[in-house]
Residue frames as qw, qx, qy, qz and C-alpha x, y, z in Angstrom:
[[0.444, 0.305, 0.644, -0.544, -17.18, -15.33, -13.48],
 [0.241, 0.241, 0.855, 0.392, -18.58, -17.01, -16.47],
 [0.410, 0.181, 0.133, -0.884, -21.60, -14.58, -17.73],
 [0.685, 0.081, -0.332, -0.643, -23.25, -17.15, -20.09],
 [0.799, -0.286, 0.477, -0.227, -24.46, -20.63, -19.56],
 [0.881, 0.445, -0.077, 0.143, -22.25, -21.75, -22.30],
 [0.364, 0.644, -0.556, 0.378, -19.24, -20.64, -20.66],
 [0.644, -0.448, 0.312, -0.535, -20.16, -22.09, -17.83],
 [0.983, 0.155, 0.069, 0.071, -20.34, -25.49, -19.29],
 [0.547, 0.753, -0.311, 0.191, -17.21, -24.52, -20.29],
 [0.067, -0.628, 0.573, -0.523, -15.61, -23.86, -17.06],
 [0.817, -0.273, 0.354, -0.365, -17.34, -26.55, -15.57],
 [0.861, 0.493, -0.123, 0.021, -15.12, -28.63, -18.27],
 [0.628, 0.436, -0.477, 0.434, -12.19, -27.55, -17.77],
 [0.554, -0.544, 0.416, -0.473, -12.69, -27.88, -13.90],
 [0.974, 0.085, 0.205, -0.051, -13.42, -31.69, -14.69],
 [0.778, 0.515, -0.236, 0.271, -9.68, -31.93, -16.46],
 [0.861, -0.122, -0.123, 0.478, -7.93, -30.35, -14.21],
 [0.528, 0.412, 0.247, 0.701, -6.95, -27.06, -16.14],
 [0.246, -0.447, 0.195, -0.838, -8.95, -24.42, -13.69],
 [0.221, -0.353, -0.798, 0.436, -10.18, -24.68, -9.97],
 [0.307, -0.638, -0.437, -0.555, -12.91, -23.05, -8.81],
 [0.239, 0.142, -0.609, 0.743, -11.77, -21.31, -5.43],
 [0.155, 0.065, 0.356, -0.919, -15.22, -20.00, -5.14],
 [0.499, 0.446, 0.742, 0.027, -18.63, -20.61, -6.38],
 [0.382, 0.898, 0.196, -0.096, -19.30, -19.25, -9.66],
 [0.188, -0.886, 0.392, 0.163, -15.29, -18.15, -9.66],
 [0.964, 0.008, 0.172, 0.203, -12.60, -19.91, -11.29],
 [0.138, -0.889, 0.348, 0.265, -8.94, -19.41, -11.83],
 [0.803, 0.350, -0.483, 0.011, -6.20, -21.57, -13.95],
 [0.841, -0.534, -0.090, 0.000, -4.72, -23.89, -11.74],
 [0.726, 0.159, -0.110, 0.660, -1.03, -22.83, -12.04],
 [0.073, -0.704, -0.027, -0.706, -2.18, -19.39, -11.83],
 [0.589, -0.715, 0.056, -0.373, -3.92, -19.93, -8.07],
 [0.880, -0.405, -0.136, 0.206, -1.28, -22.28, -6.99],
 [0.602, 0.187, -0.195, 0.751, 1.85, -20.08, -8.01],
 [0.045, -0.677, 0.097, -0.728, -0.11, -17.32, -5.74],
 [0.098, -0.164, 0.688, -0.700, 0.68, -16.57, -1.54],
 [0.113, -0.446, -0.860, 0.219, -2.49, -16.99, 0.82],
 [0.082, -0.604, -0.218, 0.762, -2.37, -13.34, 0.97],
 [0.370, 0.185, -0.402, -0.817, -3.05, -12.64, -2.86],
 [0.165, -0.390, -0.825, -0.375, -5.41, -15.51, -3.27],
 [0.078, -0.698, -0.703, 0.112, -7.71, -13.63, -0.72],
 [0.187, 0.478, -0.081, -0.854, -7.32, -10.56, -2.49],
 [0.165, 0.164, -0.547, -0.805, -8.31, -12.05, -5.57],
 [0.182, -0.354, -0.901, -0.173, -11.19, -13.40, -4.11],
 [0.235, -0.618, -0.307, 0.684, -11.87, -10.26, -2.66],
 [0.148, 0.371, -0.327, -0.856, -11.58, -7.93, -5.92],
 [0.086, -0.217, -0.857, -0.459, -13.85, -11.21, -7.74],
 [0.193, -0.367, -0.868, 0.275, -16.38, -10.55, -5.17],
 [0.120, 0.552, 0.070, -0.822, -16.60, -6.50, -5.16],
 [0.121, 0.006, -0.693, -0.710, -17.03, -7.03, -8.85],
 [0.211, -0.246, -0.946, -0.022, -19.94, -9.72, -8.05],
 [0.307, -0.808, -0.478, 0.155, -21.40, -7.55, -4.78],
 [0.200, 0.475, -0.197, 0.834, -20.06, -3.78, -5.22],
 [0.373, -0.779, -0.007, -0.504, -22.22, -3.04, -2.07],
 [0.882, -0.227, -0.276, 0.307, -19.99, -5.63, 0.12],
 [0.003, 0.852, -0.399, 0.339, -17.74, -3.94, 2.58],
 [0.835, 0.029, -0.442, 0.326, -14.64, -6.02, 4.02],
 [0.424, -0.798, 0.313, -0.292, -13.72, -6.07, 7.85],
 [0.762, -0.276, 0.483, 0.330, -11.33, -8.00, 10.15],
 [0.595, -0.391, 0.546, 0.441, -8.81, -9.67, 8.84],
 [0.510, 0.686, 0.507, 0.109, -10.14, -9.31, 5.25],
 [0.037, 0.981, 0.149, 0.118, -9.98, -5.78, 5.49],
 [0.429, -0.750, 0.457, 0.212, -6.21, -5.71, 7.46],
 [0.778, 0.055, 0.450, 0.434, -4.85, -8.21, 4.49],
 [0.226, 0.849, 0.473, 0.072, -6.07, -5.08, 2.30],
 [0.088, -0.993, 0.015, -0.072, -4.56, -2.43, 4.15],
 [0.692, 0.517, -0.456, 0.215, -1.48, -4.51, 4.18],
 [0.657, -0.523, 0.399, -0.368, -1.73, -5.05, 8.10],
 [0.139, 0.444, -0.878, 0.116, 0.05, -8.02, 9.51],
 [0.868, -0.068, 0.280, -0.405, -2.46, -11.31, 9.72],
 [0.324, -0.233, 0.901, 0.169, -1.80, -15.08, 9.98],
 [0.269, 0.037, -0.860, -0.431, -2.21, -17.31, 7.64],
 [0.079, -0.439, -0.887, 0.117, -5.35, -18.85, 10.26],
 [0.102, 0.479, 0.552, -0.675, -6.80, -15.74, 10.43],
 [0.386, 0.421, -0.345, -0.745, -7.13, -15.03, 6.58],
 [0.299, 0.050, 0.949, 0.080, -8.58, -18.44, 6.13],
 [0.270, 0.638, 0.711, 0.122, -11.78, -16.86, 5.54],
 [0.114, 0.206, 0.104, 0.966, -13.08, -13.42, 4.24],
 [0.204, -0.563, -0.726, 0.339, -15.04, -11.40, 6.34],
 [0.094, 0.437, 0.291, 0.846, -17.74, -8.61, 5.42],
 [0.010, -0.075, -0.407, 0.910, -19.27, -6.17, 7.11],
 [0.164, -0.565, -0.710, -0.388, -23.36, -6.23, 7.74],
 [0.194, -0.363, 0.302, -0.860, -24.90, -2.87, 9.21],
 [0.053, -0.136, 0.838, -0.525, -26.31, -4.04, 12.39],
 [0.651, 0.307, 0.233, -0.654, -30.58, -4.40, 11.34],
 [0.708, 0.379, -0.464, -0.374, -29.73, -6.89, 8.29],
 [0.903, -0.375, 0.204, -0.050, -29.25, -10.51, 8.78],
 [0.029, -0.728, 0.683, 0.052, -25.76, -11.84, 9.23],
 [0.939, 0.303, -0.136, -0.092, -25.70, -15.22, 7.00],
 [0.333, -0.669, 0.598, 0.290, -22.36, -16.77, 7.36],
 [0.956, 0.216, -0.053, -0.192, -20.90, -19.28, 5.03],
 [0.806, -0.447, 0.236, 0.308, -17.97, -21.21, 5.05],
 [0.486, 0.292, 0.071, 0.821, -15.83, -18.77, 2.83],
 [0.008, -0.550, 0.049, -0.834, -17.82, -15.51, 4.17],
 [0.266, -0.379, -0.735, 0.496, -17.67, -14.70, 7.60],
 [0.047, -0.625, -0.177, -0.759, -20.46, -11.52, 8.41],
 [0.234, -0.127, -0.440, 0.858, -19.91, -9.04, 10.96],
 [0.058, -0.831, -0.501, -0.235, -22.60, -7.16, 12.05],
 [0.563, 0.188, -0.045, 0.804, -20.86, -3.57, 11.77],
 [0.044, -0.727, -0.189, 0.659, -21.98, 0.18, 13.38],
 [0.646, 0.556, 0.404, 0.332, -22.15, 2.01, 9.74],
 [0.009, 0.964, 0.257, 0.066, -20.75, 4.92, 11.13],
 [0.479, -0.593, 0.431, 0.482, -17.21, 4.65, 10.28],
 [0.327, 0.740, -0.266, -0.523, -15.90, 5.66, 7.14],
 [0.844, 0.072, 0.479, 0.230, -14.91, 2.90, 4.86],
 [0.032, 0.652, -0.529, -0.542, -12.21, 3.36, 2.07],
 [0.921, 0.294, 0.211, -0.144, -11.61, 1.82, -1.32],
 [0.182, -0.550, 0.750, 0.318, -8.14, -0.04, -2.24],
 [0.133, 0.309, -0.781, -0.526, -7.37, -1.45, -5.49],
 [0.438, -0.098, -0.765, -0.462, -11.12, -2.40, -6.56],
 [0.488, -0.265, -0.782, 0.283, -11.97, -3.74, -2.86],
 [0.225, -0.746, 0.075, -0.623, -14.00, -1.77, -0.22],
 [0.579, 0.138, -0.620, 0.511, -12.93, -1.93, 3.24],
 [0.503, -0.774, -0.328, 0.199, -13.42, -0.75, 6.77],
 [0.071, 0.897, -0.287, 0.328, -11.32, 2.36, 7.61],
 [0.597, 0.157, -0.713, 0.332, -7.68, 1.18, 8.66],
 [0.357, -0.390, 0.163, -0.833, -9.14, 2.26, 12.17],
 [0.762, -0.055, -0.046, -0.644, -12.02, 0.37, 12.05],
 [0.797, 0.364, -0.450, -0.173, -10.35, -2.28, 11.12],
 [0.219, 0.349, -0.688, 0.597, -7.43, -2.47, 13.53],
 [0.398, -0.300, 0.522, -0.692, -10.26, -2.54, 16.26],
 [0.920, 0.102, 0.024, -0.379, -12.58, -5.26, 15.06],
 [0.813, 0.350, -0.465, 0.006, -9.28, -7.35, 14.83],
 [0.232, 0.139, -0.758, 0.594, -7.62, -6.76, 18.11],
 [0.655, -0.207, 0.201, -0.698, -11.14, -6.95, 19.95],
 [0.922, 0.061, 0.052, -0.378, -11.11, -10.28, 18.60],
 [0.806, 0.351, -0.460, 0.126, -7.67, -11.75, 18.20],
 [0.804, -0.485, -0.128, 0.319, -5.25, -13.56, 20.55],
 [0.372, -0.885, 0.119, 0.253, -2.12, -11.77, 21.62],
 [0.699, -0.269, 0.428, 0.506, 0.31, -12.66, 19.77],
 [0.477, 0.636, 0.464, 0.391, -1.81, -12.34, 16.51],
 [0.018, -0.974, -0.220, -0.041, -2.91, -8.67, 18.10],
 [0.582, -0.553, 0.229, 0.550, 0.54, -7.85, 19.02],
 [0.353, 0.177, 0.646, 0.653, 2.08, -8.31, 14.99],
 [0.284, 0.595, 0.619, 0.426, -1.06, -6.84, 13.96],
 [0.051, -0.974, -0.161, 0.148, -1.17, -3.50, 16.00],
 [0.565, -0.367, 0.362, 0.644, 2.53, -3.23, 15.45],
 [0.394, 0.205, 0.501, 0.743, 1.87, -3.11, 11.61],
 [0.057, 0.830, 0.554, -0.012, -0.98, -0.88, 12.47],
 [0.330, -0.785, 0.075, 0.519, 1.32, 2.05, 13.73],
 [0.393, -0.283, 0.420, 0.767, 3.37, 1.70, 11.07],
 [0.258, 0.703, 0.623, 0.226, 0.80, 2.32, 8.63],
 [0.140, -0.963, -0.224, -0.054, -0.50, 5.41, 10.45],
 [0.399, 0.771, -0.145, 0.475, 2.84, 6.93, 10.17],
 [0.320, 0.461, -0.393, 0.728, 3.62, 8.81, 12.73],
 [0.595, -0.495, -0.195, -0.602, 1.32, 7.96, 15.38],
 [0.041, -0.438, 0.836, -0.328, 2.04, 6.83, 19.01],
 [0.239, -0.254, -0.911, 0.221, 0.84, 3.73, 20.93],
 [0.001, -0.512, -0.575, 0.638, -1.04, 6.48, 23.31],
 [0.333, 0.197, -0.304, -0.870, -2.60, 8.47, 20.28],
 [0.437, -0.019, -0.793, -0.425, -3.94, 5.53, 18.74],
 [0.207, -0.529, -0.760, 0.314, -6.14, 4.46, 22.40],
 [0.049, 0.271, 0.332, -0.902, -6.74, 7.74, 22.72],
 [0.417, 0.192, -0.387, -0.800, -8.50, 7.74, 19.20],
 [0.433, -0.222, -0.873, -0.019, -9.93, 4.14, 20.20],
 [0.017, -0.412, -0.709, 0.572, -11.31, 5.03, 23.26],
 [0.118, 0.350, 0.108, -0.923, -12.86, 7.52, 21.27],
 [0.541, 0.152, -0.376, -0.736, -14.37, 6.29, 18.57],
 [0.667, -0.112, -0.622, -0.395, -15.50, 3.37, 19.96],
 [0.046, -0.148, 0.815, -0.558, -16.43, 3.57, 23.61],
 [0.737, 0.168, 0.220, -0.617, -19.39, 1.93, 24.52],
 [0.656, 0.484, -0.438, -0.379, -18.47, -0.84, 22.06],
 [0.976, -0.167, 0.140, 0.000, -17.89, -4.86, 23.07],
 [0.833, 0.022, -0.041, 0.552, -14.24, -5.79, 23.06],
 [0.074, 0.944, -0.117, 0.298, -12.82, -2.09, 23.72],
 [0.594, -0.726, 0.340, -0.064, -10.86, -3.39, 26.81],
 [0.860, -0.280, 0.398, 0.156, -9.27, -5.78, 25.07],
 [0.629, 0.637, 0.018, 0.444, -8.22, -4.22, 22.00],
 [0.171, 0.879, -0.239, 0.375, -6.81, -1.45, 24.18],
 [0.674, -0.553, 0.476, 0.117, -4.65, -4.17, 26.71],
 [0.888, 0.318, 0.198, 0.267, -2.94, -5.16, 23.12],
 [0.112, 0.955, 0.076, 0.262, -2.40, -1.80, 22.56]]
Protein backbone atom coordinates (compact mmCIF):
# COMPACT_ATOMS: atom_id res chain seq x y z
CA UNK A 1 0.00 0.00 0.00
CA UNK A 2 1.77 2.98 -1.34
CA UNK A 3 1.78 5.66 1.72
CA UNK A 4 2.77 8.72 -0.41
CA UNK A 5 1.30 10.21 -3.49
CA UNK A 6 4.58 9.86 -5.15
CA UNK A 7 4.67 6.28 -4.77
CA UNK A 8 1.57 6.01 -5.92
CA UNK A 9 2.34 7.55 -9.19
CA UNK A 10 4.79 5.16 -9.02
CA UNK A 11 2.78 2.11 -8.71
CA UNK A 12 0.33 3.42 -10.89
CA UNK A 13 3.46 3.24 -13.48
CA UNK A 14 4.51 0.28 -13.13
CA UNK A 15 0.85 -1.07 -13.27
CA UNK A 16 0.71 0.70 -16.81
CA UNK A 17 3.97 -1.60 -17.96
CA UNK A 18 3.01 -4.49 -16.81
CA UNK A 19 5.56 -5.07 -13.88
CA UNK A 20 2.83 -5.07 -10.80
CA UNK A 21 -1.04 -5.75 -10.70
CA UNK A 22 -3.11 -4.31 -8.45
CA UNK A 23 -5.33 -7.26 -6.99
CA UNK A 24 -7.01 -4.72 -4.88
CA UNK A 25 -7.58 -1.09 -4.67
CA UNK A 26 -4.83 0.77 -3.24
CA UNK A 27 -2.84 -2.87 -3.13
CA UNK A 28 -0.39 -4.03 -5.52
CA UNK A 29 1.84 -7.00 -5.91
CA UNK A 30 4.69 -7.88 -8.70
CA UNK A 31 3.14 -9.73 -11.28
CA UNK A 32 5.24 -12.95 -11.13
CA UNK A 33 4.97 -12.77 -7.51
CA UNK A 34 0.79 -12.97 -7.56
CA UNK A 35 0.77 -15.26 -10.46
CA UNK A 36 3.39 -17.90 -9.09
CA UNK A 37 0.84 -17.87 -5.91
CA UNK A 38 -2.38 -20.71 -5.31
CA UNK A 39 -5.97 -19.05 -4.92
CA UNK A 40 -5.58 -19.98 -1.40
CA UNK A 41 -2.45 -17.70 -0.62
CA UNK A 42 -3.54 -14.90 -2.85
CA UNK A 43 -6.60 -14.54 -0.43
CA UNK A 44 -4.48 -14.65 2.43
CA UNK A 45 -2.42 -12.03 1.17
CA UNK A 46 -5.21 -10.00 0.58
CA UNK A 47 -6.39 -10.75 3.81
CA UNK A 48 -3.10 -9.91 5.95
CA UNK A 49 -2.97 -6.43 3.29
CA UNK A 50 -6.31 -5.64 4.57
CA UNK A 51 -5.90 -6.28 8.56
CA UNK A 52 -2.94 -4.03 8.09
CA UNK A 53 -5.32 -1.38 6.18
CA UNK A 54 -8.59 -2.15 8.69
CA UNK A 55 -7.10 -3.85 12.03
CA UNK A 56 -10.77 -3.66 13.30
CA UNK A 57 -11.99 -6.09 10.29
CA UNK A 58 -12.90 -9.53 11.43
CA UNK A 59 -13.00 -12.44 8.69
CA UNK A 60 -15.94 -15.05 8.48
CA UNK A 61 -17.10 -17.80 6.07
CA UNK A 62 -15.00 -18.99 3.82
CA UNK A 63 -12.42 -16.21 4.43
CA UNK A 64 -12.10 -17.17 7.83
CA UNK A 65 -12.08 -21.35 7.02
CA UNK A 66 -9.16 -20.58 4.23
CA UNK A 67 -7.40 -19.13 7.52
CA UNK A 68 -7.99 -21.84 9.77
CA UNK A 69 -6.86 -24.07 7.00
CA UNK A 70 -10.48 -25.62 6.60
CA UNK A 71 -11.28 -27.21 3.31
CA UNK A 72 -13.04 -24.50 0.72
CA UNK A 73 -13.45 -24.42 -3.09
CA UNK A 74 -11.87 -22.50 -5.19
CA UNK A 75 -15.82 -20.76 -5.90
CA UNK A 76 -16.24 -20.23 -2.53
CA UNK A 77 -12.92 -18.25 -1.82
CA UNK A 78 -13.63 -16.10 -4.79
CA UNK A 79 -14.39 -13.41 -2.50
CA UNK A 80 -13.41 -12.38 1.14
CA UNK A 81 -15.90 -12.12 3.59
CA UNK A 82 -15.99 -9.95 6.94
CA UNK A 83 -17.87 -9.94 9.70
CA UNK A 84 -20.32 -6.74 10.63
CA UNK A 85 -21.89 -6.81 14.28
CA UNK A 86 -25.47 -6.89 13.53
CA UNK A 87 -26.58 -2.67 14.19
CA UNK A 88 -23.83 -1.42 11.52
CA UNK A 89 -24.50 -1.34 7.90
CA UNK A 90 -23.45 -4.26 5.78
CA UNK A 91 -21.90 -2.56 2.45
CA UNK A 92 -20.86 -5.27 0.15
CA UNK A 93 -18.47 -4.88 -2.67
CA UNK A 94 -17.38 -7.00 -5.25
CA UNK A 95 -14.13 -8.26 -3.42
CA UNK A 96 -15.81 -7.87 0.24
CA UNK A 97 -18.64 -9.80 1.04
CA UNK A 98 -20.23 -8.46 4.81
CA UNK A 99 -21.90 -10.66 7.12
CA UNK A 100 -23.87 -9.26 9.61
CA UNK A 101 -22.36 -11.34 12.67
CA UNK A 102 -23.81 -11.92 16.61
CA UNK A 103 -20.46 -10.40 18.37
CA UNK A 104 -20.67 -12.86 20.88
CA UNK A 105 -18.31 -15.41 19.76
CA UNK A 106 -14.83 -15.24 20.37
CA UNK A 107 -12.72 -14.42 17.42
CA UNK A 108 -8.97 -15.50 17.18
CA UNK A 109 -5.91 -14.07 15.50
CA UNK A 110 -3.74 -16.21 12.84
CA UNK A 111 -0.71 -15.02 11.24
CA UNK A 112 -1.62 -11.11 11.21
CA UNK A 113 -5.43 -11.89 10.16
CA UNK A 114 -8.43 -11.83 12.60
CA UNK A 115 -11.00 -14.36 12.24
CA UNK A 116 -14.17 -15.88 13.55
CA UNK A 117 -13.55 -18.70 16.08
CA UNK A 118 -12.93 -22.08 14.08
CA UNK A 119 -16.55 -22.73 15.53
CA UNK A 120 -18.02 -19.82 14.39
CA UNK A 121 -16.76 -20.27 11.40
CA UNK A 122 -17.55 -23.87 10.55
CA UNK A 123 -21.27 -22.76 11.20
CA UNK A 124 -21.64 -19.65 9.10
CA UNK A 125 -20.18 -21.93 6.28
CA UNK A 126 -22.21 -25.04 6.50
CA UNK A 127 -25.47 -22.88 7.19
CA UNK A 128 -24.70 -21.58 3.93
CA UNK A 129 -22.95 -24.02 1.67
CA UNK A 130 -24.13 -26.85 -0.63
CA UNK A 131 -23.39 -30.40 0.38
CA UNK A 132 -20.76 -31.40 -1.11
CA UNK A 133 -18.83 -28.10 -0.33
CA UNK A 134 -20.27 -28.67 3.52
CA UNK A 135 -19.37 -32.22 3.50
CA UNK A 136 -15.19 -31.51 2.62
CA UNK A 137 -15.55 -28.63 4.79
CA UNK A 138 -16.96 -30.20 8.09
CA UNK A 139 -14.73 -33.14 7.46
CA UNK A 140 -11.66 -30.77 7.67
CA UNK A 141 -13.45 -29.20 10.53
CA UNK A 142 -13.11 -32.36 12.85
CA UNK A 143 -9.87 -32.77 11.97
CA UNK A 144 -8.84 -29.54 13.16
CA UNK A 145 -10.64 -29.92 16.50
CA UNK A 146 -8.66 -32.95 17.17
CA UNK A 147 -10.31 -35.22 18.84
CA UNK A 148 -13.81 -34.36 18.60
CA UNK A 149 -16.81 -36.48 17.40
CA UNK A 150 -19.44 -35.75 14.70
CA UNK A 151 -22.05 -35.84 17.85
CA UNK A 152 -19.85 -33.46 20.11
CA UNK A 153 -19.50 -30.98 17.55
CA UNK A 154 -23.86 -30.64 17.10
CA UNK A 155 -24.00 -30.95 20.43
CA UNK A 156 -21.72 -27.76 20.81
CA UNK A 157 -23.72 -26.28 17.67
CA UNK A 158 -26.93 -26.75 18.91
CA UNK A 159 -25.58 -24.98 21.67
CA UNK A 160 -24.07 -22.15 20.79
CA UNK A 161 -26.19 -21.26 18.25
CA UNK A 162 -29.79 -22.25 18.72
CA UNK A 163 -32.17 -19.83 17.86
CA UNK A 164 -29.94 -18.87 14.91
CA UNK A 165 -31.07 -19.03 10.88
CA UNK A 166 -29.49 -21.95 9.10
CA UNK A 167 -28.94 -24.24 12.37
CA UNK A 168 -30.92 -27.13 10.67
CA UNK A 169 -28.96 -27.16 7.96
CA UNK A 170 -25.58 -26.91 9.16
CA UNK A 171 -26.49 -29.72 11.56
CA UNK A 172 -28.06 -32.22 8.44
CA UNK A 173 -24.25 -31.76 7.01
CA UNK A 174 -23.08 -32.63 10.13
Amino acid sequence: MPASRADREKMRRLRATGTVISPARGMYARLGTWQGLGWRDQALWLMRALSLKHPSWVFCEASAAIVHGLSVSVREGQRLHVATPPRRPAQSTSLVCRHRIPARHNNQRIDGVTVTSLERTAFDCLRRMRLPEGLALADSTLRAMGHVSPGSLIDRMCALHAGERGLKGALATL
